[in-house]
C-alpha positions as CSV (number, residue, x, y, z in Angstrom):
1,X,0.0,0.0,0.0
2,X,1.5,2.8,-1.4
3,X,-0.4,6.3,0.5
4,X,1.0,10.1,1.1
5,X,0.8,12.5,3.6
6,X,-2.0,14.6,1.4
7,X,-4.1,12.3,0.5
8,X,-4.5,11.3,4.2
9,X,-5.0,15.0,5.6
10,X,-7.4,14.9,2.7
11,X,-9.4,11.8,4.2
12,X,-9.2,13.7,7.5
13,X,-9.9,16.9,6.8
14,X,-13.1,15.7,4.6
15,X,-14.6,13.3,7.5
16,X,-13.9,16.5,10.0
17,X,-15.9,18.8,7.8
18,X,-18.2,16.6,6.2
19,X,-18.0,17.9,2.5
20,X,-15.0,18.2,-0.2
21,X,-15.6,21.7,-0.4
22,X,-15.0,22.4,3.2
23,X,-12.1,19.9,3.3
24,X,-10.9,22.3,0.2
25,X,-11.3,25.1,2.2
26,X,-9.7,24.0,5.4
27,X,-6.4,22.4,3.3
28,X,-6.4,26.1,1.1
29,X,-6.7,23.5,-2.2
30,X,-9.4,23.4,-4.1
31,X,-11.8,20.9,-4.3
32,X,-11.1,18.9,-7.4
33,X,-7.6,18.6,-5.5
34,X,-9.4,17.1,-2.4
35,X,-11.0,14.6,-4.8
36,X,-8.1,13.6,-6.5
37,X,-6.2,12.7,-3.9
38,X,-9.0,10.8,-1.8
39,X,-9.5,9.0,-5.7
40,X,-5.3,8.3,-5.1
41,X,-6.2,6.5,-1.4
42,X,-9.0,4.6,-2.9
43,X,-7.5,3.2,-5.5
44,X,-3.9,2.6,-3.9
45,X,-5.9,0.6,-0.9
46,X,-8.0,-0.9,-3.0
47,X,-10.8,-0.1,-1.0
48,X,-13.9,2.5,-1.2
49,X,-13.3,4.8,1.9
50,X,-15.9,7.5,2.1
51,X,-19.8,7.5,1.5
52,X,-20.6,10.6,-0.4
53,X,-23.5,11.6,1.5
54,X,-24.0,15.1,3.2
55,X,-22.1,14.4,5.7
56,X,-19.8,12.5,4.2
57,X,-19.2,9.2,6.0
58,X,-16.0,7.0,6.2
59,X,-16.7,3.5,5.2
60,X,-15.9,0.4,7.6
61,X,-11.9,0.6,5.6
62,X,-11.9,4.3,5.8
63,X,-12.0,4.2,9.8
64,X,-9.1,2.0,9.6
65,X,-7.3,5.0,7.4
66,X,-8.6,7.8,9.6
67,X,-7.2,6.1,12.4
68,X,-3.9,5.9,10.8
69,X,-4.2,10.0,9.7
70,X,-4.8,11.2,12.5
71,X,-1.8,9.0,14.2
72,X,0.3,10.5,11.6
73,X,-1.0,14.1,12.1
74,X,-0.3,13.8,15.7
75,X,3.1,12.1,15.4
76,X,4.3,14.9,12.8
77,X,3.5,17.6,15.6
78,X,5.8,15.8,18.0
79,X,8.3,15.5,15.7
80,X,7.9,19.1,14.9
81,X,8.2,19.9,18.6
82,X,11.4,17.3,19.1
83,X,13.2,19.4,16.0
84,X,12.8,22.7,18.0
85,X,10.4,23.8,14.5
86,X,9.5,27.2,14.7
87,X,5.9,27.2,17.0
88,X,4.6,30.2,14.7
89,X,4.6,27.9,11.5
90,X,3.9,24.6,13.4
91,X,0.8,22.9,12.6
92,X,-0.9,22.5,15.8
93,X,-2.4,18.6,16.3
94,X,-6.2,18.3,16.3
95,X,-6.9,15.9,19.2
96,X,-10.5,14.9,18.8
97,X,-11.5,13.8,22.3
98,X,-15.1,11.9,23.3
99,X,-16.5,12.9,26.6
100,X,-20.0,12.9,28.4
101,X,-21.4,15.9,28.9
102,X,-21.7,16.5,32.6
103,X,-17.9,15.5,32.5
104,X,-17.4,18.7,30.1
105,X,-19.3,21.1,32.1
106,X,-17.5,19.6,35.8
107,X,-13.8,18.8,35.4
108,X,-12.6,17.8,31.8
109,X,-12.2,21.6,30.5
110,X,-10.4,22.7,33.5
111,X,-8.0,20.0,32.9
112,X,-7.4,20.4,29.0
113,X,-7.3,24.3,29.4
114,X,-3.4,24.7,29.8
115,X,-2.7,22.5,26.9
116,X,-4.8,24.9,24.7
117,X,-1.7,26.5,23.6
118,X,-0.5,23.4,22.3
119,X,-3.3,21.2,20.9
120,X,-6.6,22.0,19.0
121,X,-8.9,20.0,20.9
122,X,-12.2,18.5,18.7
123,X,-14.3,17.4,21.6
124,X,-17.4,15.0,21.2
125,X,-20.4,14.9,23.3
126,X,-21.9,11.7,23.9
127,X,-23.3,10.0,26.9
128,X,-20.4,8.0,29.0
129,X,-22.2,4.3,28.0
130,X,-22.0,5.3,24.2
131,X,-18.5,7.2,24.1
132,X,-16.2,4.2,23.3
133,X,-18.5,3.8,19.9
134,X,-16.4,7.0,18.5
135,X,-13.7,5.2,19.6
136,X,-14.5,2.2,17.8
137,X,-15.2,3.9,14.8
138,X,-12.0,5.5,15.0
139,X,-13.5,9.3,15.1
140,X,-12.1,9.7,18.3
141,X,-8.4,9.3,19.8
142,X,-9.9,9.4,23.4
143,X,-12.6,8.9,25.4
144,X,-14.2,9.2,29.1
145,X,-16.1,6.4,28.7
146,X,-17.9,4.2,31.4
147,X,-16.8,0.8,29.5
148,X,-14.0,-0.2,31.1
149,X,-12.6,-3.2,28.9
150,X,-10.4,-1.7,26.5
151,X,-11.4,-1.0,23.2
152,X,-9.4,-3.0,20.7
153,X,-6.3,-0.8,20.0
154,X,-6.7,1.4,23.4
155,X,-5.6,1.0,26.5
156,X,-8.1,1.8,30.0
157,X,-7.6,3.4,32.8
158,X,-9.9,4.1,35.8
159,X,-10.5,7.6,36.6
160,X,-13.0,7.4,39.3
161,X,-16.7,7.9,40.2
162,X,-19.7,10.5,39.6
163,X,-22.4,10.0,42.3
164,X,-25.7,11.4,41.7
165,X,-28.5,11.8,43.7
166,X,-32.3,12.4,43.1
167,X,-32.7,16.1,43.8
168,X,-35.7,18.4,43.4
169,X,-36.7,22.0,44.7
170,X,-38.3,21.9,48.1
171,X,-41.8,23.6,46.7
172,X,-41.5,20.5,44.3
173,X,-40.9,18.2,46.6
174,X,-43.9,19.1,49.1
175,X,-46.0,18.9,46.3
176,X,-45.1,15.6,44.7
177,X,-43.5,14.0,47.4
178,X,-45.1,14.5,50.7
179,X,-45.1,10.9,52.2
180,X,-41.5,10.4,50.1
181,X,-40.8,8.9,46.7
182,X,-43.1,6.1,46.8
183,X,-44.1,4.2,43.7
184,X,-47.4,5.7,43.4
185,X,-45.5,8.9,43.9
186,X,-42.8,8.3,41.0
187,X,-45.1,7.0,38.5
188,X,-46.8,10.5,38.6
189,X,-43.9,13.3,39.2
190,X,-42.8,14.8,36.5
191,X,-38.7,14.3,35.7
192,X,-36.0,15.7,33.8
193,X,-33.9,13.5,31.7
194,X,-30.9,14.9,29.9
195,X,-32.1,13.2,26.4
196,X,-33.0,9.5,25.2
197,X,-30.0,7.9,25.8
198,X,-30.0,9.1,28.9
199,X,-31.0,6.2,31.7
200,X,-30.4,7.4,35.5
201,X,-33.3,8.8,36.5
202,X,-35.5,5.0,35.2
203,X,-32.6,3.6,37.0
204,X,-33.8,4.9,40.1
205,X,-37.4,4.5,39.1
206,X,-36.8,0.5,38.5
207,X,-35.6,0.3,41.9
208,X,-38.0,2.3,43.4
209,X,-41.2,1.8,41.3
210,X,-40.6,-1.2,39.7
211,X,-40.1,-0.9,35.2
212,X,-43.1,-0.6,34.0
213,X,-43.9,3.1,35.8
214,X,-44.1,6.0,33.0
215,X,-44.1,9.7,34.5
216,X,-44.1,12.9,32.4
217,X,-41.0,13.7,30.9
218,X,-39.3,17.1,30.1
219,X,-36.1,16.2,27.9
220,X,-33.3,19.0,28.7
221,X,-30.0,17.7,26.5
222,X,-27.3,20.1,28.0
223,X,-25.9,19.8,31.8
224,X,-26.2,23.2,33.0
225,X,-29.2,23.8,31.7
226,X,-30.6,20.3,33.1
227,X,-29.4,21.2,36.5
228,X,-30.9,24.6,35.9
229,X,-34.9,22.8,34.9
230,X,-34.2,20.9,38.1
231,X,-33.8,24.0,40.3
232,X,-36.4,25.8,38.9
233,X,-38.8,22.8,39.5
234,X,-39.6,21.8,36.0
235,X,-39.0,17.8,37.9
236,X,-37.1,16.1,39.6
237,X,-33.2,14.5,38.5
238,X,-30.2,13.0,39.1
239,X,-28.1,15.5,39.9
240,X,-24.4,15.4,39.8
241,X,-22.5,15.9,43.3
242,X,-19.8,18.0,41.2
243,X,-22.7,20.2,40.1
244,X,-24.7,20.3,42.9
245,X,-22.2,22.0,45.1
246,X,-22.9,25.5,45.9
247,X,-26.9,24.5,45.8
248,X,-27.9,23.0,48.8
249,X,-29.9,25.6,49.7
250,X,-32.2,25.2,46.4
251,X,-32.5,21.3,46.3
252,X,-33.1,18.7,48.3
253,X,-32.3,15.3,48.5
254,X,-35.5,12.8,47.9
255,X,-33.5,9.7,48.5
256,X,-30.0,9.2,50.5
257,X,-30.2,6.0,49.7
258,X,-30.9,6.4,45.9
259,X,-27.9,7.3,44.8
260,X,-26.5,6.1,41.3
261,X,-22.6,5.7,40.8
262,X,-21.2,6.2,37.5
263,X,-17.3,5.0,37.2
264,X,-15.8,6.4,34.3
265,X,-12.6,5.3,32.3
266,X,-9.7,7.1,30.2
267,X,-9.4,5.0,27.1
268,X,-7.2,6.1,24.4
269,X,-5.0,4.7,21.4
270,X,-1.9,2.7,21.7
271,X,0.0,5.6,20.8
272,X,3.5,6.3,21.7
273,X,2.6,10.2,21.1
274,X,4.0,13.0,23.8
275,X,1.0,15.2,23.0
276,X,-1.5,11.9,24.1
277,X,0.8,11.5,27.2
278,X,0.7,14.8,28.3
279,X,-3.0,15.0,27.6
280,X,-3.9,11.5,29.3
281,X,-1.4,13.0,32.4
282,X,-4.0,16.3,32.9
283,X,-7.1,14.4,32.8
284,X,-5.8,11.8,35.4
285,X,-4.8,14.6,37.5
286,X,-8.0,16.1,37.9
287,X,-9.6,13.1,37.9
288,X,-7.9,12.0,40.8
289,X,-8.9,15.5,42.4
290,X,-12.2,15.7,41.4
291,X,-14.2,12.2,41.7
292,X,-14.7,9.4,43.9
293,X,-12.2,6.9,44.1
């Protein structure tokens, strides 16, 4: 197999923006150039690599060659770095990163924020039990994941707990709840759930209410602005410790002993890279700062 540098920043660039034209754009080519070379990496792997749909999507063999671009990608930037190259002309390495999302908005930007200097980082949102798909599917070089087997490829590492509790306002909990949450209770409350995927809250509601209970719903898909629903008593959640801090005034607890525990992992590629190190380094530290052990 005989492939170039181009034609896989071509593959990259046009799986990252989803058409030739933006690939074209991104790569300052134009896009019969993007086209000729991804024509170069079909034909010299033998192998169809992209779907030309809108977005375009890399085949089952074009995840295999997107993997190998982006190692490339980031092992040119280290090797840039290692030959003292000139930071002002340096391409910077696009680390695309899969994390969940009350993971974004508690302790994994903290963490990444003093290697912005040095890495463009392309993060994914996706709930912890559905992160290590990206992975998989190679769109991702690391994820916060709650699967802790390794992804073929990867390696794991624990990084510690979330704990959430069932919270709700107090007026919301009077209402709703006066004898507690019993069944009859939590088959009528309404409850926020961050978005389908989402399973914490009929966790709870199994355990308490048995499965086949079916309460209003209100669907909020971004973390401060679930936690905000909940304190405004749209429902009752599952409420992050990490983001509940600071607001025990405005919710109460409905079940001490109904908390859920979330473990999440660090997986990322077997990749001898400096940039990954340092990367996997910061969100170890503050994972060992911020969550459970």
């Amino acid at each position: 197999m005989d492939v170039d540098l181009a034609q896989l920043r071509a593959l990259d660039a046009t799986v990252r923006a989803g058409t030739l034209e933006a690939a074209a754009r991104a790569l300052h080519v134009t896009p019969s150039a993007i086209s000729q070379r991804l024509r170069a990496l079909e034909v010299a792997t033998g192998r169809i690599l992209l779907v030309r749909s809108k977005p375009v999507q890399a085949t089952e063999s074009g995840q295999v060659l997107l993997r190998l671009a982006r190692q490339v990608e980031l092992l040119t930037a280290d090797v840039a770095r290692e030959l003292g190259e000139d930071t002002a002309t340096e391409r910077m390495p696009t680390l695309p990163i899969a994390v969940n999302a009350d993971s974004m908005a508690t302790w994994v930007l903290p963490a990444l924020t003093p290697l912005a200097g040095d890495v463009s980082f392309d993060l994914h949102r996706e709930d912890q039990e559905h992160t290590s798909a990206l992975l998989r599917a190679g769109a991702v070089m690391a994820a916060v994941t709650s699967e802790a087997d390794a992804v073929p490829g990867c390696t794991s590492t624990r990084l510690g707990g979330m704990r959430y509790r069932p919270m709700a306002v107090p007026t919301f909990a009077r209402r709703w709840f006066p004898d507690g949450p019993t069944p009859d209770a939590l088959a009528r409350a309404p409850v926020v759930v961050f978005d389908r995927k989402d399973d914490l809250q009929h966790r709870f509601l199994h355990a308490r209410a048995g499965s086949d209970v079916d309460p209003p719903v209100h669907y909020v898909p971004a973390s401060a602005d679930y936690v905000a629903a909940v304190a405004l008593g749209l429902g009752w959640g599952m409420v992050p410790d990490l983001q509940a801090r600071g607001m025990t005034a405005a919710l109460v607890e409905l079940d001490p002993a109904g908390t859920v525990d979330v473990v999440l992992h660090w997986q990322q590629w077997k990749l001898r890279s400096a940039t990954l190190d340092r990367v996997r380094e910061a969100v170890l530290t503050a994972a060992a700062r911020e969550l459970d052990p």
